[in-house]
C-alpha positions as CSV (number, residue, x, y, z in Angstrom):
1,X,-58.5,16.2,-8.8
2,X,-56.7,18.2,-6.5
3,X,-56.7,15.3,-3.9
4,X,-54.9,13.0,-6.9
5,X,-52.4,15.4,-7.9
6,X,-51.2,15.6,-3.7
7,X,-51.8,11.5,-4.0
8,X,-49.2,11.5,-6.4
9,X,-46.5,13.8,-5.1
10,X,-46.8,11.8,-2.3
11,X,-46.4,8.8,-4.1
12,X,-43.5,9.8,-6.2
13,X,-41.7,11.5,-2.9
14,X,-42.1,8.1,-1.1
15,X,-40.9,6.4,-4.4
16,X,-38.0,9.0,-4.6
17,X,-36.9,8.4,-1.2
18,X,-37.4,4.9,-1.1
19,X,-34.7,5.1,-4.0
20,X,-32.5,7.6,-2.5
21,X,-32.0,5.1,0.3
22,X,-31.2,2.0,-1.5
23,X,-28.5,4.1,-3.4
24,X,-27.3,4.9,-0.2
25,X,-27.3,1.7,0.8
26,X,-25.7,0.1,-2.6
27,X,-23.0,2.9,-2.0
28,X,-22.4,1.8,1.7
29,X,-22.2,-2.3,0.8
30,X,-20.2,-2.0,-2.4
31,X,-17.5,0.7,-0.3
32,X,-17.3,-1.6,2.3
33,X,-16.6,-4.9,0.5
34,X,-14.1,-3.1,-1.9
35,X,-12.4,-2.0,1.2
36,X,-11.9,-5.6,2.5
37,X,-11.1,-6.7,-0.7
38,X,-8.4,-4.1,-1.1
39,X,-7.2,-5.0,2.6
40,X,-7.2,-8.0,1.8
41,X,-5.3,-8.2,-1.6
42,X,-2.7,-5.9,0.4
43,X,-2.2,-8.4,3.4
44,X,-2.0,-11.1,0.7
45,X,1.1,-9.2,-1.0
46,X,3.1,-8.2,2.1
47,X,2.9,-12.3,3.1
48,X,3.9,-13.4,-0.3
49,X,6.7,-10.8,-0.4
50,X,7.6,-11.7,2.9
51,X,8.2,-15.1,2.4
52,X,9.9,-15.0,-0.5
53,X,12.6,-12.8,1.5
54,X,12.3,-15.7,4.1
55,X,13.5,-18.0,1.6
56,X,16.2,-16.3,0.3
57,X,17.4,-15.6,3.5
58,X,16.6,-19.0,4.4
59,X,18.7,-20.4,1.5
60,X,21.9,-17.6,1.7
61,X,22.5,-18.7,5.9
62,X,22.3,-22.1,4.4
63,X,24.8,-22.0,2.0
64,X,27.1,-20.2,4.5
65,X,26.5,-22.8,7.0
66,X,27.2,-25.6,4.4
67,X,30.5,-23.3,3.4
68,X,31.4,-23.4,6.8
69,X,30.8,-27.1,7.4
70,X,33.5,-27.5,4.4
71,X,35.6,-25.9,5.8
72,X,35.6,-27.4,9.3
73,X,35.5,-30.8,8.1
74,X,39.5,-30.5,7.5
75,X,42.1,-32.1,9.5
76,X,44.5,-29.7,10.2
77,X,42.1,-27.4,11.5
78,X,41.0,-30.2,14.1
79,X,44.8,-31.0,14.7
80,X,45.4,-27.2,15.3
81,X,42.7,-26.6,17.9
82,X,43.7,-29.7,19.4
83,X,47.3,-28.2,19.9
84,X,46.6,-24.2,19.9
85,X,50.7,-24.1,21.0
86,X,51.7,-26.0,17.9
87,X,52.7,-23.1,15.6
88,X,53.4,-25.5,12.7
89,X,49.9,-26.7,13.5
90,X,48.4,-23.3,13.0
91,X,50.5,-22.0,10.1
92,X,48.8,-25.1,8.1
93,X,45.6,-24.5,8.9
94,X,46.2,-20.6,8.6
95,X,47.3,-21.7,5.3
96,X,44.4,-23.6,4.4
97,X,41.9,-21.1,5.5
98,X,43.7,-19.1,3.0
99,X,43.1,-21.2,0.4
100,X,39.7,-21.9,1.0
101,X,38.6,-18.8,1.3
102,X,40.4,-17.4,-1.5
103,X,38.1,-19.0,-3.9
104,X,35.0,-17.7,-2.3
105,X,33.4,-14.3,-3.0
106,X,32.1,-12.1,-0.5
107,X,33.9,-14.0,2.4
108,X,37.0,-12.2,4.5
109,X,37.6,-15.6,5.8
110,X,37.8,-16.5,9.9
């Protein structure tokens, strides 16, 4: 009887740690693969808000660039830096930068 009742303890201490070790285990995986997934999702959010700055910074230096194209494409300001010593030249296309930037916000003008 005595020899069962050490078979047993044995038995349930083998069982016990048998258990204790595939908690520990369980504990290890499931921090681990929360851990990536967390890193993850994190990396995942600083792209996405990354590019959408990209884009609007994308889309603001391309509306300044098309505003500046606009503005370029006029003929007294080709006729004036053809003829920098013209000063009839350059108060037109002083004048016209005037305008054109007038009606723009945000811009001091060139």
């Amino acid at each position: 009887m005595l020899k069962n009742r050490k078979m047993g303890v044995i038995i349930t201490g083998a069982v016990a740690v048998i258990a204790a070790i595939g908690i520990i285990l369980l504990y290890v995986l499931a921090n681990y693969n929360m851990t990536v997934a967390m890193r993850n999702s994190a990396d995942n959010n600083m792209k996405t808000s990354l590019d959408a700055q990209k884009q609007m910074i994308d889309q603001y230096v391309g509306q300044g660039e098309a505003l500046l194209l606009g503005f370029a494409q006029d003929p007294s300001l080709f006729h004036a830096l053809k003829d920098p010593e013209n000063t009839e030249l350059n108060e037109v296309a002083q004048a016209y930068t005037l305008q054109y930037f007038d009606k723009l916000e945000n811009w001091e003008g060139i």
